[in-house]
C-alpha positions in Angstrom: 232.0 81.4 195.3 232.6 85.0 193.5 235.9 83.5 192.2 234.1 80.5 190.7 231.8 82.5 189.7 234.2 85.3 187.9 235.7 81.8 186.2 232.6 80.5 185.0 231.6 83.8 183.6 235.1 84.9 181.9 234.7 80.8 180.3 231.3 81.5 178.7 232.4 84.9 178.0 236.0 83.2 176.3 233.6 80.5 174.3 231.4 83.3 173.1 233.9 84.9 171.4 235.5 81.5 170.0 232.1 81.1 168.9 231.7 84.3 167.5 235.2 83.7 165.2 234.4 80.7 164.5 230.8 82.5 162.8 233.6 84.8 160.5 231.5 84.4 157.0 233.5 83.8 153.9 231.6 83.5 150.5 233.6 82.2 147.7 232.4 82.3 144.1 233.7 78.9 141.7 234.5 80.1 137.8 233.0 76.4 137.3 230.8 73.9 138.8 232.1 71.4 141.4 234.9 69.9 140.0 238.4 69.0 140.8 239.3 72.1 139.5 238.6 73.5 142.8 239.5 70.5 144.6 242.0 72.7 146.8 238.7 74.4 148.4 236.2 71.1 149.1 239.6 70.1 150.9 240.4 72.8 152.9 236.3 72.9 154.3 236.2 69.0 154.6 239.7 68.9 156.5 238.4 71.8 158.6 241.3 73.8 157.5 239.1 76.8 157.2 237.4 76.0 160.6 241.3 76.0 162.1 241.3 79.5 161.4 237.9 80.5 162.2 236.1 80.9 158.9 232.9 79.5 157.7 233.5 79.6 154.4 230.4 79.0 151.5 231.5 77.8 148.4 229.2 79.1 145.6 229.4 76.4 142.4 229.0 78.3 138.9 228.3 77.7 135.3 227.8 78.6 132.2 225.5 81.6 132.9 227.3 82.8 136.3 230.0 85.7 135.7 232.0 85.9 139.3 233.0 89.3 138.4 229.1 90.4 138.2 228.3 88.1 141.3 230.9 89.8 143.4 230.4 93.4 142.2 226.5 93.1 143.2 227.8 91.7 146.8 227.0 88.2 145.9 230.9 87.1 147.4 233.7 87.8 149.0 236.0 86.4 146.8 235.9 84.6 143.7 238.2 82.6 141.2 238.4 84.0 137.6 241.2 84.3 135.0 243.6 87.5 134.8 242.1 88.3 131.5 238.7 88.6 132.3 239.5 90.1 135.6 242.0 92.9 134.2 239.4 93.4 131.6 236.5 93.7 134.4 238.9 95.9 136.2 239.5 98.3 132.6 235.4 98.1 132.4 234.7 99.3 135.9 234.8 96.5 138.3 238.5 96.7 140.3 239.0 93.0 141.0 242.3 92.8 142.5 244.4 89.1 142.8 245.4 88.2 146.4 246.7 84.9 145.6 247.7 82.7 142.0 246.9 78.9 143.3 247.6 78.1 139.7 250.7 78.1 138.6 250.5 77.2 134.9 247.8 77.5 132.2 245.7 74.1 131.0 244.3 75.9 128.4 244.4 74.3 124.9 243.2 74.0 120.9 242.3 70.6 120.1 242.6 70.0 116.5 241.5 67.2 114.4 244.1 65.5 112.9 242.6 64.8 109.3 241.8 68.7 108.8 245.4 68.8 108.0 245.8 71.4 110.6 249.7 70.3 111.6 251.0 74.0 113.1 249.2 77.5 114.0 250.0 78.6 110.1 247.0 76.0 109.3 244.4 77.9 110.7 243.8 80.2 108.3 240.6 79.6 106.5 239.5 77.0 109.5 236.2 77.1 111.6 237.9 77.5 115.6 235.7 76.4 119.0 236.4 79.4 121.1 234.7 79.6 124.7 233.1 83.2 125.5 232.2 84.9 128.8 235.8 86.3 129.0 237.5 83.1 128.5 238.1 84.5 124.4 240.6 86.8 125.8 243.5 84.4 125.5 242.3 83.2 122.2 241.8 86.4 120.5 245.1 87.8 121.8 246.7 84.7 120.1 245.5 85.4 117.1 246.0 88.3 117.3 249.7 87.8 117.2 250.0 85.2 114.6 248.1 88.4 112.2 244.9 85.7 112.2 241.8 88.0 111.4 238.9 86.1 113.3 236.3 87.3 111.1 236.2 84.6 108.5 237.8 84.0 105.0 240.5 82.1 103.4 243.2 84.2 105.4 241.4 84.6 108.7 239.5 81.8 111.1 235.9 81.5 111.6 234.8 81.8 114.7 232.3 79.3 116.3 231.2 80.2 119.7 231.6 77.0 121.5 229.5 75.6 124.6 231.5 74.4 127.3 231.5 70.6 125.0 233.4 69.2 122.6 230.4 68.4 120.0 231.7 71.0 117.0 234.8 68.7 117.0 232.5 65.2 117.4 230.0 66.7 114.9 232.9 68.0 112.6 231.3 71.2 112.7 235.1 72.9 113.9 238.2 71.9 112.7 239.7 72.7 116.8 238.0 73.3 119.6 238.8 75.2 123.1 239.7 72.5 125.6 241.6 72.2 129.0 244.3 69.7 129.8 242.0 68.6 132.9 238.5 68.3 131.0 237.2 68.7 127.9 240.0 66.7 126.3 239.8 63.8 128.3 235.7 64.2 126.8 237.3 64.1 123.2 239.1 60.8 124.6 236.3 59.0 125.7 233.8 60.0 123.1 236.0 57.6 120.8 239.1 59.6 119.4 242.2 58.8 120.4 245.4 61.3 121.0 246.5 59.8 117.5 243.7 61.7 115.7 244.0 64.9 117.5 246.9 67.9 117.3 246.3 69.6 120.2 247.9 73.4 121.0 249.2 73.8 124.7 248.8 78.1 124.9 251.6 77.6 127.6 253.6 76.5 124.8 252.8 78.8 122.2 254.1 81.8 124.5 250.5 82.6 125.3 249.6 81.3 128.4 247.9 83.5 130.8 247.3 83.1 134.6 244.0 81.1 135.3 242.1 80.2 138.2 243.1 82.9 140.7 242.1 84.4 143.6 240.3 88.2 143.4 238.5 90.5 145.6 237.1 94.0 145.1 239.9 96.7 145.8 237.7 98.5 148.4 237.8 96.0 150.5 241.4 95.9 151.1 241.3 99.1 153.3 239.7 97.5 155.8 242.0 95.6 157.7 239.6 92.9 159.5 239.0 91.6 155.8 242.3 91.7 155.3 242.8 89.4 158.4 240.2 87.6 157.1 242.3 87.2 153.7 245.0 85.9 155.3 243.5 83.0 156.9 241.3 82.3 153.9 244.6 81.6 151.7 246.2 80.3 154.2 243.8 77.6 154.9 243.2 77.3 151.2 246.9 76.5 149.9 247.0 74.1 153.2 244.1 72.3 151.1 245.9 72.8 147.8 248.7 71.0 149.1 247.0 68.1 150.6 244.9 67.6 147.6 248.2 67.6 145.4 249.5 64.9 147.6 246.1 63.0 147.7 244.7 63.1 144.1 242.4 60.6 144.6 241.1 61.1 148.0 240.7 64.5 146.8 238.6 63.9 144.0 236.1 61.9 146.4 236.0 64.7 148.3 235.0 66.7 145.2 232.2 64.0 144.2 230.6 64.2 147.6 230.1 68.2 147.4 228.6 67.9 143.7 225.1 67.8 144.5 223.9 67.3 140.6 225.1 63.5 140.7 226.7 64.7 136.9 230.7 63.8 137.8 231.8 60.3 137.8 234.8 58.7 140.3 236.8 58.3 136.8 236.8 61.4 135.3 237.6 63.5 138.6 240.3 61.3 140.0 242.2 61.9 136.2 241.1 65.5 136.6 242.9 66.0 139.8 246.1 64.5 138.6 245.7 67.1 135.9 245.1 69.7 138.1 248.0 69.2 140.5 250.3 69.2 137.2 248.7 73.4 137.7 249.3 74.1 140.9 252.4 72.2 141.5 255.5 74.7 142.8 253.0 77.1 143.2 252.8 78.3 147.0 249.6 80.5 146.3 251.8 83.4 145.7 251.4 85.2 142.0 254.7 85.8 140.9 255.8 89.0 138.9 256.9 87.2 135.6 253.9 85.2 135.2 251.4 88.5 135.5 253.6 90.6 133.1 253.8 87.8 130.5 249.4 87.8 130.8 249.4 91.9 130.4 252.2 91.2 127.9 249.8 88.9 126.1 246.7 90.4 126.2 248.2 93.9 125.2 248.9 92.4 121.7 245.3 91.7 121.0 246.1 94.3 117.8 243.4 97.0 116.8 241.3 95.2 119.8 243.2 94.3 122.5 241.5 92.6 125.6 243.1 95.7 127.8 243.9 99.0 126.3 246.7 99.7 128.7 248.9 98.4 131.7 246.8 98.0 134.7 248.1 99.3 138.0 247.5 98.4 141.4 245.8 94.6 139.7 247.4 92.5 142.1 248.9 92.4 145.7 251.4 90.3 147.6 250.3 91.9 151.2 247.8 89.1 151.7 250.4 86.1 150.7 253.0 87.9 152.7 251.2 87.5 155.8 249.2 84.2 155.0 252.5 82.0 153.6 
């Protein structure tokens, strides 16, 4: 009877615990709202990959007035997605973000152009009015400009700047000669609000040398002394390439997965399911780990931002492989 007993009690005891990991909180601040953007994350929750390793993980959709570097520098997350520039810039301001893992492999990031502004190469900006996205997404754009020797204040040899909501309606309404756009959104809006890739000149930053690394993975620095939330880490990238992958190979199931966690009712079947095939275009040879070339080619970048660079000097200790060393 003891023996049973002393079974039954180490069982409860062994479901507690299993319980109790299974209870490990993981917040997770979205740049964006619910899109396929983040399709990688929905997946890994829906397929339980997070549950596999014993995370509860809340995923935290943004917009246009949520920061993640402010949300997780007032304790709002445990990790967030962001772009290196505005994270090595929050990190020069005060806030040491640090990337754990670079799910994105290449940049989306684009200037649409209307065709009859005669704008055929970056030379024929000058003396243009520019759509440029703010809340540390100008970075990329600014440095750009920076190295053409494009003053963004205005005049016949500089750009006008138009700060641009996340839409395309300066280019619709003809009130920008280009807008801000990425591969995976706002073009295909320019598409299906009646222009066709035949009246367009679009600008891939990725091939104008410019790219910089987008949608990554950061946590506050602190935090990487403790080693439970760097176990923690682990299995939260681990689980969240796992989704990554799956949601590369399924684009479309992926994208449904994506329209069931949108709670607004604003994303349609269409324009997700083209998103994720955009997306996985990102991500693909990526295995969540950043790699060396692509973060000195952003510091590179953003370090030619001229008399006002986005960084004023090479960061250190901005990024880490200990948490993809162990997760992949």
């Amino acid at each position: 009877m003891r023996r049973l007993m002393a079974g039954a009690i180490a069982g409860a005891l062994g479901l507690v615990a299993s319980q109790a990991m299974a209870d490990e909180k993981v917040t997770l601040q979205l740049k964006w709202v619910t899109q396929a953007q983040f399709a990688g994350y929905y997946v890994a929750k829906d397929k339980d990959f997070y549950k596999d390793e014993h995370l509860d993980v809340e995923i935290k959709a943004g917009g246009p007035d949520i920061a993640p570097p402010q949300v997780i520098a007032g304790g709002g997350a445990d990790v967030i997605i962001d772009w290196m520039p505005s994270a090595l810039a929050s990190r020069e301001k005060g806030v040491a973000l640090v990337n754990i893992a670079q799910p994105f492999k290449s940049s989306g990031m684009m200037l649409t152009c209307r065709k009859d502004t005669g704008i055929k190469s970056p030379a024929d900006f000058k003396g243009k009015t520019l759509g440029v996205w703010f809340y540390g997404n100008e970075y990329p754009f600014l440095s750009w400009m920076a190295q053409l020797g494009i003053p963004t204040n205005g005049g016949a040899n500089g750009v006008t700047v138009l700060k641009q909501g996340f839409n395309v309606d300066p280019l619709l309404q003809k009130q920008a000669d280009c807008v801000s756009t990425m591969t995976y959104n706002e073009y295909w809006q320019v598409i299906d609000a009646g222009l066709s890739p035949a009246d367009l000149v679009v600008f891939k930053y990725q091939d104008q040398g410019v790219a910089t690394l987008e949608d990554g993975l950061y946590v506050l620095e602190k935090n990487l002394s403790d080693p439970k939330f760097v176990d923690k880490m682990v299995r939260f990238v681990r689980a969240s390439m796992k989704g990554w992958k799956w949601a590369e190979e399924h684009p479309d199931e992926a994208a449904e997965i994506v329209l069931e966690n949108d709670s607004t009712g604003a994303q349609t079947a269409k324009h997700q399911k083209r998103m994720m095939g955009e997306i996985a275009k990102l991500t693909a040879g990526s295995n969540g780990a950043l790699d060396p070339k692509d973060y000195q080619r952003t510091v590179d970048t953003l370090l030619k931002g001229g008399s006002d660079p986005v960084i004023s000097k090479k960061p250190v200790g901005a990024w880490t492989d200990m948490i993809t060393k162990k997760a992949l």
